[in-house]
C-alpha positions, 0 to 999 in steps of 0.5 A, a space after each residue: 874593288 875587294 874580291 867577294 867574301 863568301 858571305 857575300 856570295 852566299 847572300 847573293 846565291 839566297 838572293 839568286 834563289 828566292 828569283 828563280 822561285 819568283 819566276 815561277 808564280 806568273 800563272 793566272 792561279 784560282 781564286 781563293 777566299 781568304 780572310 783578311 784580318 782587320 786590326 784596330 790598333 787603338 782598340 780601347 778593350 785590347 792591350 798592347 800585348 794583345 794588338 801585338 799578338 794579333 799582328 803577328 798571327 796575321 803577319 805568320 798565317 796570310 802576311 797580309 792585313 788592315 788597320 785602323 786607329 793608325 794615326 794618319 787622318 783621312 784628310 791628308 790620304 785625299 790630300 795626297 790622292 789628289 795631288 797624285 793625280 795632279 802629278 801624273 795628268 802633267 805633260 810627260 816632258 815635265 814628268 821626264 825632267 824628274 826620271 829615275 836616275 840610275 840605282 836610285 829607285 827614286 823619281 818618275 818611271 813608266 812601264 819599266 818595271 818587269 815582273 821575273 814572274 811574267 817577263 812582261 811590263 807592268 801597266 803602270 806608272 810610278 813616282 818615288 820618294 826618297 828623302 835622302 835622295 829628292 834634293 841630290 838628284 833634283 827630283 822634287 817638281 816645282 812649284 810652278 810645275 805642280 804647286 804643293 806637291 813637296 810638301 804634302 808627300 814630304 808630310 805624307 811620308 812622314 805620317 807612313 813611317 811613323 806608322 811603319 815603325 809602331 808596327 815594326 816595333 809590334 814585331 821587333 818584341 815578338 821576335 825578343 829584339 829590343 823595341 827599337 831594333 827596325 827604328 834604329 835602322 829606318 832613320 829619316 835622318 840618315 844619308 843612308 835612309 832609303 825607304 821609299 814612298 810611291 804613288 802609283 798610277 796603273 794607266 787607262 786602257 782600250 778593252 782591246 788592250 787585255 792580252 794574256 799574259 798581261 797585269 798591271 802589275 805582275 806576281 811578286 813580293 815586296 824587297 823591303 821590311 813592311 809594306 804600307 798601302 793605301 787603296 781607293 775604294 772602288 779602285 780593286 785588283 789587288 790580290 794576294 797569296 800566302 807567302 807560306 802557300 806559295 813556297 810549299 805548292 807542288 810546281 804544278 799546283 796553281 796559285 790560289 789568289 784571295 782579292 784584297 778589297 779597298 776598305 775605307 780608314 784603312 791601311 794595308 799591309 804586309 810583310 816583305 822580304 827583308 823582315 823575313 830574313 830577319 825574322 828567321 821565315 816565321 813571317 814569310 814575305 806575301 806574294 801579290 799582284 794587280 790584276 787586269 780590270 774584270 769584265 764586269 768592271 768595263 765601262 763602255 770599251 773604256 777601262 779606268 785608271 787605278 791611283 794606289 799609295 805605297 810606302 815601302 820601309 826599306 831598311 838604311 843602307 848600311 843595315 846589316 840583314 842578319 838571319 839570327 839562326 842564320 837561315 839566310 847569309 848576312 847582307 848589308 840592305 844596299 846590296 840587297 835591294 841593288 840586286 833585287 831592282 837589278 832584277 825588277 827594271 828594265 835598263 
């Protein structure tokens, strides 16, 4: 194995602070009211220079917004809601024939994900899809398992990086690269693609079960370009703090946590690690987590599951993340997204 370069090694310092800053956002916080801006991308009465300048100043102020107009019909997000919920009321022993296997992000997990903010398991249970990755780890379930499961992720998938790279593209101008720069670079063709696709179960529990110091899912920030989440209407948690806010506090301030609601024919999204590299820290990645459910929001001692969908646009592998003023030290995404899983799973 070739010894470090030192750019290797300060990447990997940058990547050792931006950890040690994780860990110090695992605290209750206060809430705070926000204004989470919603943009319609096929606005008739707005220019694309318009729509792009909207996102950006929503992506630089808070780092986390909603769109509408943005392709993906409600039919096929029920559609893939539903067979979320098929996937995980299978057995465990047929959820487990498609575990993750080691470095690879990518198939079924439960409880394994340990938040550096927390040091406690998040509640939750997730199945991942990488396209590059399904068919060689033999991740996909069958058909007799769970009929249509593949083809309604795979297409689903698809419509949330399309998605993904019109936004990228808004960004890709505002930042002068060419239009394609975050396409070329999120190729679905490509045995280096590594973007990822996430159903998320966040499991039921007894009222018992609320400890402090326990979330569904801890403090952190995405290690991608761009998040896109669709959230069920009624399903709340998620919460949100300015990636800006939170690197700028004194170390004794707490937190100030604005709830990000469920709206309906809308997507979520923000930005995440990789794109603030890129971007020179002019669109910081936001800090979020899922809360435990509220009292007022416990049925009986019962407390519900919540269903959420993630795509993650992670960069290919063999992408060069490159600060253009370089702020932060050049890393291929393969090494960047190792480490930060590395510190994320338990095992």
């Amino acid at each position: 194995m070739p010894a470090p370069t030192d750019a290797t090694r300060a990447a990997t310092g940058s990547v050792e602070t931006e950890l040690a800053k994780e860990r110090t956002f695992g605290g209750d916080g206060v809430d705070v009211d926000r204004e989470i801006r919603i943009i319609d991308l096929s606005d008739p009465s707005s220019s694309q220079d318009d729509i792009d300048d909207a996102l950006w100043s929503a992506a630089a102020e808070t780092g986390f917004f909603q769109v509408t107009g943005h392709g993906i019909a409600q039919a096929d997000v029920d559609a893939a809601f539903a067979i979320t919920e098929r996937f995980f009321d299978l057995p465990t022993e047929v959820k487990e024939r498609r575990s993750m296997p080691p470095r690879t992000n990518s198939g079924w997990e439960f409880k394994s994900q340990k938040r550096p903010s927390t040091g406690t398991y998040d509640h939750k249970e997730t199945f991942q899809v990488t396209i590059s990755r399904m068919e060689k780890y033999d991740l996909w379930p069958t058909e007799d398992e769970i009929a249509d499961f593949r083809r309604i992720l795979s297409e689903f998938e698809a419509a949330n990086h399309a998605l993904a790279m019109r936004l990228l593209s808004s960004f890709a101008r505002k930042l002068g690269f060419p239009e394609a720069f975050f396409t070329e670079r999120h190729d679905p063709s490509s045995p280096e693609y590594q973007s990822t696709l996430r159903i998320l179960h966040y499991l039921p529990m007894d009222a018992s079960d609320l400890r402090p110091g326990e979330w569904r899912a801890g403090a952190h920030t995405d290690f991608d370009c761009l998040t896109l989440l669709h959230q069920r209407v009624g399903q709340r948690g998620l919460q949100l703090c300015p990636g800006a806010e939170a690197a700028s506090r004194e170390s004794n301030d707490p937190l100030g946590w604005t709830d990000v609601e469920p709206v309906p024919g809308t997507v979520t999204c923000n930005i995440g690690d990789m794109l603030m590299r890129w971007s020179d820290d002019q669109l910081p990645s936001t800090l979020h987590r899922v809360r435990m459910p509220r009292p007022d929001e416990i049925v009986g001692d019962r407390l519900g599951p919540r269903y959420s969908m993630a795509y993650f646009a992670q960069a290919d592998r063999d992408a060069i993340i490159e600060s253009p003023s370089g702020t932060h030290a050049p890393i291929t995404a393969a090494d960047y997204l190792e480490q930060r899983i590395a510190a994320n799973f338990a095992g």
